[in-house]
N, C-alpha and C positions, 0 to 999 in steps of 0.2 A: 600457585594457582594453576590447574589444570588449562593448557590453551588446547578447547576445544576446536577453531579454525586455525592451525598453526598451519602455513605455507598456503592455504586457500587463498585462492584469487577474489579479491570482492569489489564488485560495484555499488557505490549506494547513490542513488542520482536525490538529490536536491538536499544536498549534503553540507552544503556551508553554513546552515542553523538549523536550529529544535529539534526535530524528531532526529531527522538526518545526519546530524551533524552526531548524535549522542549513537545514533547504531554506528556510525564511525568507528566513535572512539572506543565503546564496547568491542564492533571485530579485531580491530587493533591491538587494544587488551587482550583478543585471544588469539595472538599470532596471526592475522590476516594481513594480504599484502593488497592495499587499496587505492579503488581509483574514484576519488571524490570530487563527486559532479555537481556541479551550482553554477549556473548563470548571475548571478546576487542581482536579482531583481526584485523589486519591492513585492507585498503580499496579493496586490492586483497584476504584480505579473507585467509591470512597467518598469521600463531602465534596467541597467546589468553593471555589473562591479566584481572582480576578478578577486577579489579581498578575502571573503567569505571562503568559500574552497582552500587557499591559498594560507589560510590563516590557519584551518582544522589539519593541512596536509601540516604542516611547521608545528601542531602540538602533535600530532602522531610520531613525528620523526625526533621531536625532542623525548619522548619517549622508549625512542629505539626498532621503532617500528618502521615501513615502508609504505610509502604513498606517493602518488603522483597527483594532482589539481586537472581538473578539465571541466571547461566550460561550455562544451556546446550545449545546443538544444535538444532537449528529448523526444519533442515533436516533430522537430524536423529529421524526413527521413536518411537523411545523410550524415546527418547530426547523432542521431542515433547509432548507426552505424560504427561513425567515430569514436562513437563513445568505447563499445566494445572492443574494436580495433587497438584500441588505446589499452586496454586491459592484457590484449593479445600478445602486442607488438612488447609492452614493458614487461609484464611478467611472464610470459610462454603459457598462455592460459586464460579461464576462466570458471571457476567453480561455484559462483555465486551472483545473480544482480536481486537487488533490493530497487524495487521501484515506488520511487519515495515525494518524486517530483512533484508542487501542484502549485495555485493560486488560488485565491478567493475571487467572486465578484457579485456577494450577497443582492440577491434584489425580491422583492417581489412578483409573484408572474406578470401581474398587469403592468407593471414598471421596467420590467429587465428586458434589454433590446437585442437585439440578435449576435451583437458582437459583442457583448457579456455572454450570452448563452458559449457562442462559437468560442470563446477565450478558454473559457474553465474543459470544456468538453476537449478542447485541443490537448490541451498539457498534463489531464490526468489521463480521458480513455486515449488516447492517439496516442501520447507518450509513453504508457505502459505497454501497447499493442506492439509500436514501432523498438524499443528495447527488446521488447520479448522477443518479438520476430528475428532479429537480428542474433541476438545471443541463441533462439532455438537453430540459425541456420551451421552458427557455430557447431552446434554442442551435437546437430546431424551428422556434419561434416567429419566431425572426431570419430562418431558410432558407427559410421562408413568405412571409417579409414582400420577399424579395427580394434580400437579402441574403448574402457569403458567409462563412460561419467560418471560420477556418483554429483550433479551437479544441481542448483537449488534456484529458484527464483521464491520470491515475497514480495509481494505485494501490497499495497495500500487502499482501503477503505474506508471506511467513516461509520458511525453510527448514523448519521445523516442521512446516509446511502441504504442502509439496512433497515431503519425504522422510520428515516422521515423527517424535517425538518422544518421549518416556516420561513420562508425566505432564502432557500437553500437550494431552488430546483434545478440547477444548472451541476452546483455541485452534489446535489446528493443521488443527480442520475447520472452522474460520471462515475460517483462512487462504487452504484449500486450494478452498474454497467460491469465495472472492475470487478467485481464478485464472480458474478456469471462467468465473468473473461477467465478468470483463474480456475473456476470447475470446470471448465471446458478445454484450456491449456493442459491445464493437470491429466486430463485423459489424454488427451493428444499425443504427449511430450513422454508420457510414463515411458514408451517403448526405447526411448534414446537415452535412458537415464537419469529422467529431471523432475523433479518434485517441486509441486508449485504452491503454494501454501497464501492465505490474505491476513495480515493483521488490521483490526479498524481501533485505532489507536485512541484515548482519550487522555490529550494532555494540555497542558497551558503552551501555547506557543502564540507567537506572531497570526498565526490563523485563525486561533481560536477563542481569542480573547476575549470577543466580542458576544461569542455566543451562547445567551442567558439558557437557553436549554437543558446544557451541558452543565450550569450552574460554576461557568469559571470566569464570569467577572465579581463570583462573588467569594472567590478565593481568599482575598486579602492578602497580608504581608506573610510573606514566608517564616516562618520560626525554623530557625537552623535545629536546633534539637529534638523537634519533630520529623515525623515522618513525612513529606512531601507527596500526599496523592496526586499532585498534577503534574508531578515532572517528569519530562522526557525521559529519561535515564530508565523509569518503570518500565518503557514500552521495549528497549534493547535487549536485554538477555532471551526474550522468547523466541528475537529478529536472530540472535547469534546464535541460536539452538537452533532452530529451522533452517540455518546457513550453514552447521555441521554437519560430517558424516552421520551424527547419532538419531536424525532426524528420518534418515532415509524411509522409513516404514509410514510417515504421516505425510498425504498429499491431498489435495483437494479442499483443505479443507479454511472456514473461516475463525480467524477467533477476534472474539474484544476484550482489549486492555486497559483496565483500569485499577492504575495506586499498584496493588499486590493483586488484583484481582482478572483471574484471567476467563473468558468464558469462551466456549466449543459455540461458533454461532449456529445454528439448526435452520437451513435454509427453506423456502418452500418446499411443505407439504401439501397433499389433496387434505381436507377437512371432510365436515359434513357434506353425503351426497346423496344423491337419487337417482335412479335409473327407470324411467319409463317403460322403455324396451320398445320406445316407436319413438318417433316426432312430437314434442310439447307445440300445443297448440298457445300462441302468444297469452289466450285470455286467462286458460288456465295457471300463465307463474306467479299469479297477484297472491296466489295462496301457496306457492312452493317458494318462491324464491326468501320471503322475509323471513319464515320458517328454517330455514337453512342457516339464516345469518344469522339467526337468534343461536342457534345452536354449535357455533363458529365461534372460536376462539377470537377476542378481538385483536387487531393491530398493536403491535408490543411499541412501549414509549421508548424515550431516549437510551434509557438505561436495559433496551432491550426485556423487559415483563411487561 
């Protein structure tokens, strides 16, 4: 097997299960020397357990591969920090983070309180922000000193974030937040070597199990001899391509994975318009505006159409 990240540096943060835990063990498979981040806190982002990292770094290595386990927090900005630091100090480098960390805290708007909002919004936009910043002050420092990157960030979003969800609004504007944050990284960071890319992943995990949307609690019993469209393992090989050298020419941009099925996300465009060439007088939109939306592509569902 060709190992496309052979000696590359990789962080994947929320690593000791599901999505995380599977680009793991794919970069490992392709020569990557990693640093797997999990605080093993339950799915609402309560209690910690040092097992999960610790258990993915022990199948790496029983493989032959190299890992170290870390558990700080991605949110916290010192935590963050650590994190990269930890990639620095162990292998002389960093060529890749995968920012992969989150929690759920489904509610409804009239029911969700402000420390469910503040929780979800901390650990996915805060913690990709505070990663990112840290790793881009890295990967400056290097392009200052003389030096060239060819180095990768990836990102995590959701379809939730991208089209919308019911009981989701905490998480699917952290998600949708994370999108934005990545095209706007992505031009930032191009001049220091770094290509920033989003995957919005669609799989069965601990997160998602719940979410009839998505239609995965209506997965049923897995049959080994089938194909498994919900397993994590689908979403890694595009995370380890995007973490290669070979990826270098593809930035900014978003994709959704699902099963075998990969899709180019096509973010906000202008639609149907109009131009007065003065000031809309308020009485006059009762007859332009509805006019407009009729003509307006609608809001794409879950599955993005």
């Amino acid at each position: 097997m060709a190992k496309i990240c052979d000696g590359r540096v990789v962080i994947v943060t929320g690593a000791g299960r599901g999505i995380g835990k599977s680009h793991a063990l794919e970069f490992a498979r392709h020569g990557a020397k990693l640093v797997v981040n999990d605080i093993g806190a339950e799915v609402d982002g309560t209690g910690s357990s040092a097992g999960p990292a610790g258990q993915v770094v022990d199948e790496i290595r029983a493989m032959g591969g190299e890992a170290i386990a870390n558990g700080d927090d991605v949110a916290d900005w010192e935590g963050a920090q650590r994190i990269i630091n930890s990639a620095i100090s162990t292998f002389g480098g960093l060529d890749v983070l995968v920012n992969n960390a989150g929690i759920l805290r489904d509610r409804m708007i009239v029911n969700m309180t402000d420390s469910e909002w503040d929780a979800v919004i901390r650990v996915h936009l805060k913690g990709t922000f505070a990663m990112t910043h840290w790793a881009a002050a890295f990967w400056r420092e290097n392009f200052k000193a003389g030096h060239n990157n060819d180095a990768r960030i990836i990102n995590t979003s959701s379809a939730s974030g991208l089209y919308g969800n019911v009981g989701q609004a905490n998480y699917g504007a952290a998600k949708a937040g994370i999108a934005s944050f990545s095209v706007i990284a992505a031009l930032e960071l191009g001049r220091y070597g770094v290509t920033v890319n989003t995957i919005a992943p669609a799989a069965l995990t601990r997160m998602t199990e719940s979410v009839a949307a998505l239609g995965f609690n209506n997965a049923g019993e897995k049959d080994p001899n089938k194909f498994d469209v919900f397993g994590t393992e689908n979403i890694s090989p595009l995370a380890v391509w995007l973490g290669s050298t070979l990826s270098k020419d593809i930035t900014g941009r978003v994709f959704h994975v699902l099963g075998g099925k990969i899709d180019v996300v096509e973010g906000w465009h202008a639609g149907p318009s109009i131009d007065k060439g003065d000031r809309w007088q308020t009485e006059e939109l009762s007859e332009i505006i509805p006019d407009l939306v009729a003509k307006a592509r609608p809001n794409a569902n879950m599955s993005g159409t």
